[in-house]
C-alpha positions as CSV (number, residue, x, y, z in Angstrom):
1,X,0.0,0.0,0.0
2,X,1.5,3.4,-1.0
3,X,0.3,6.7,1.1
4,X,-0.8,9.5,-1.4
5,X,-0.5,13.2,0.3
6,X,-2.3,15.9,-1.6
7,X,-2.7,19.5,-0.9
8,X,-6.1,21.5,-1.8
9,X,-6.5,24.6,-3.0
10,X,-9.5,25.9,-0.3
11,X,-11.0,28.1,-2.9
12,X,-11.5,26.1,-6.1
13,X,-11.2,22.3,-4.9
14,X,-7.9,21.6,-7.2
15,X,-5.8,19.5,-5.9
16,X,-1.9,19.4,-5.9
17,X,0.5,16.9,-5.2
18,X,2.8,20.4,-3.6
19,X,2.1,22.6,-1.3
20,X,3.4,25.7,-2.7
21,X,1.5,25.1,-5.8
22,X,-1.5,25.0,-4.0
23,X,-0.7,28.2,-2.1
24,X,-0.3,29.8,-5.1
25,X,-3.4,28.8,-6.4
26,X,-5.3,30.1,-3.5
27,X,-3.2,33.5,-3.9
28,X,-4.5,34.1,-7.5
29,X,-8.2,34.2,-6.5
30,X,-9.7,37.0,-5.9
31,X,-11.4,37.4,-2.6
32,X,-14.0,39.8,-0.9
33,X,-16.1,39.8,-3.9
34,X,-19.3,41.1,-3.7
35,X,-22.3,41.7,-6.1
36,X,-22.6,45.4,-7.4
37,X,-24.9,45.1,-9.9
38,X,-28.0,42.8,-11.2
39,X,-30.3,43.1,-14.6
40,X,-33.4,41.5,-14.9
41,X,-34.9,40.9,-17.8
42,X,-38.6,41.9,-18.4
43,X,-39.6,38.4,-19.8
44,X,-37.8,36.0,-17.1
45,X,-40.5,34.0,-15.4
46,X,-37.7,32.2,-13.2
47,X,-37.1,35.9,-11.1
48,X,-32.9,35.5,-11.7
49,X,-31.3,38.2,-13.1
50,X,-29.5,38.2,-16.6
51,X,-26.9,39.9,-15.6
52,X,-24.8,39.7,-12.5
53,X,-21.7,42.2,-12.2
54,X,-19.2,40.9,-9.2
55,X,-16.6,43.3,-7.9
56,X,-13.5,43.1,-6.5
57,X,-11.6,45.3,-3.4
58,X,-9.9,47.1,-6.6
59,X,-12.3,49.3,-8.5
60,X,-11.1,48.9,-11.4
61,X,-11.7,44.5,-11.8
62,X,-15.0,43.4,-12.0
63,X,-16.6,40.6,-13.9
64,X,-20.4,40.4,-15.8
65,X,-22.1,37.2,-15.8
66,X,-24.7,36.3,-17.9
67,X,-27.0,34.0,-16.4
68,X,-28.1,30.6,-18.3
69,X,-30.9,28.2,-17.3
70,X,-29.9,25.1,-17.3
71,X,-32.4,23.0,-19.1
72,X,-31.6,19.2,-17.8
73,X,-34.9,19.3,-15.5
74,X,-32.5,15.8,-13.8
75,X,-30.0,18.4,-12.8
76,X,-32.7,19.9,-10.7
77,X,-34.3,17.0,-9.2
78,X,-37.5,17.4,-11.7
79,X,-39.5,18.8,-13.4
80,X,-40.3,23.1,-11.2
81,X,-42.2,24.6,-13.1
């Protein structure tokens, strides 16, 4: 029997066979993100916006997401609607 030691990156679940690797992946996430904007669209019957804009502690980084519905009613556990 062999012993396997892995080290995980807290943030993203990757795992690394060495620690620093996985310190450094934890380093280059961004952290304290928050939600600073949100769209909805007029015709969305789910209530989820199409558009969510995430922030970082700089200014000048954000990201926009576009939301998608996922439409594998098995993902959800049936049919919602």
């Amino acid at each position: 029997m062999k012993k396997i030691e892995t080290y995980q990156c807290e943030l993203c679940g990757t795992e690394y066979k060495d620690k620093k690797q996985a310190q450094a992946c934890e380093r280059g996430h961004k952290k304290n993100l928050r939600v600073a904007g949100k769209e909805y669209s007029e015709n969305d019957k789910y209530g989820f916006p199409e558009f969510v804009t995430v922030a970082s502690e700089e200014p000048s980084l954000s990201a926009v997401y576009q939301y998608s519905r996922l439409t594998d009613e098995s993902f959800y556990g049936g049919n919602h609607e």
